[in-house]
C-alpha positions as CSV (number, residue, x, y, z in Angstrom):
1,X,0.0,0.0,0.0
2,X,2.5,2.2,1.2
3,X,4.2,1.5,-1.9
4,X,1.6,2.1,-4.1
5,X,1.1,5.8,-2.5
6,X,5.0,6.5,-3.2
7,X,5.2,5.3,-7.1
8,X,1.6,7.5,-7.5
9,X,3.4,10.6,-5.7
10,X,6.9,9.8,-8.0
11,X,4.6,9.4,-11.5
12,X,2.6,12.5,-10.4
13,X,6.2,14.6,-10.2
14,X,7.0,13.4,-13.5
15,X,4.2,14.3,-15.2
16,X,2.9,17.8,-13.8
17,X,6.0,19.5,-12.0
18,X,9.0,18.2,-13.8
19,X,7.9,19.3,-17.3
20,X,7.6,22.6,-16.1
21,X,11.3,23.3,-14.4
22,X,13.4,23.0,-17.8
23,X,15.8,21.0,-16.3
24,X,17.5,18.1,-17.9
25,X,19.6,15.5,-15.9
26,X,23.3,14.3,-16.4
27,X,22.1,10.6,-16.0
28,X,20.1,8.1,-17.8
29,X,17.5,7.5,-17.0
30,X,16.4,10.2,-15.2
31,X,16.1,10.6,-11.4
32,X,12.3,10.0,-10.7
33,X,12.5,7.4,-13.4
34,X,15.0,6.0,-11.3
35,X,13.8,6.5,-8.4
36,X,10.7,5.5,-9.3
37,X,12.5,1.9,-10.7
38,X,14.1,1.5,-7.1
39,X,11.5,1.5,-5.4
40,X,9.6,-0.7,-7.9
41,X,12.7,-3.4,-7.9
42,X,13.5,-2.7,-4.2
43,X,10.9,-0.9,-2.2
44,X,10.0,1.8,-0.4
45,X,12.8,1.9,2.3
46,X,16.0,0.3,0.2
47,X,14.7,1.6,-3.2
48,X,13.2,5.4,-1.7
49,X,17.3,5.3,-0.3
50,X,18.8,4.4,-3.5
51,X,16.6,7.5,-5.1
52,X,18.1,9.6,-2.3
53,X,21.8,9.0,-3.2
54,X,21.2,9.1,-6.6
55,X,19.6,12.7,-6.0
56,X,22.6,13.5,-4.2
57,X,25.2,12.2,-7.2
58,X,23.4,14.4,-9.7
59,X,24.8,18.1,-9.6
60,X,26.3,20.3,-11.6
61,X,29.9,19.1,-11.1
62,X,28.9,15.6,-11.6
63,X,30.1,14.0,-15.1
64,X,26.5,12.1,-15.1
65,X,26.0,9.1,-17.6
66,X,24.0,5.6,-17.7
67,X,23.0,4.5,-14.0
68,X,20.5,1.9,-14.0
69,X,19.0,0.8,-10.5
């Protein structure tokens, strides 16, 4: 259940507030995709923590690339 709410509030980010912030991220795929995959493959507690680092790795100074979960 708890799970369910999470991957609703993840698809909800994608679709309404990240097409709106012009923003494009250094990795592939992109962080709430990722995140969104983690928590799918791992979670809520293990795959919402994977998200979190991922968040953290993805700045300007970060050489990006292909980071799958």
């Amino acid at each position: 259940m708890l799970k369910t709410i999470v991957l609703k509030i993840i698809r909800f980010y994608q679709v309404f507030i990240s097409p709106n912030l012009n923003r494009r991220c250094r990795f592939y795929p992109s962080c709430s995709s990722y995140a969104f995959s983690a928590v799918e493959k791992y979670g809520v507690v293990n795959g919402g923590l994977k998200g979190l680092k991922r968040l953290f790795r993805c700045h300007p100074l970060s050489p990006g690339g292909v980071d799958l979960p």
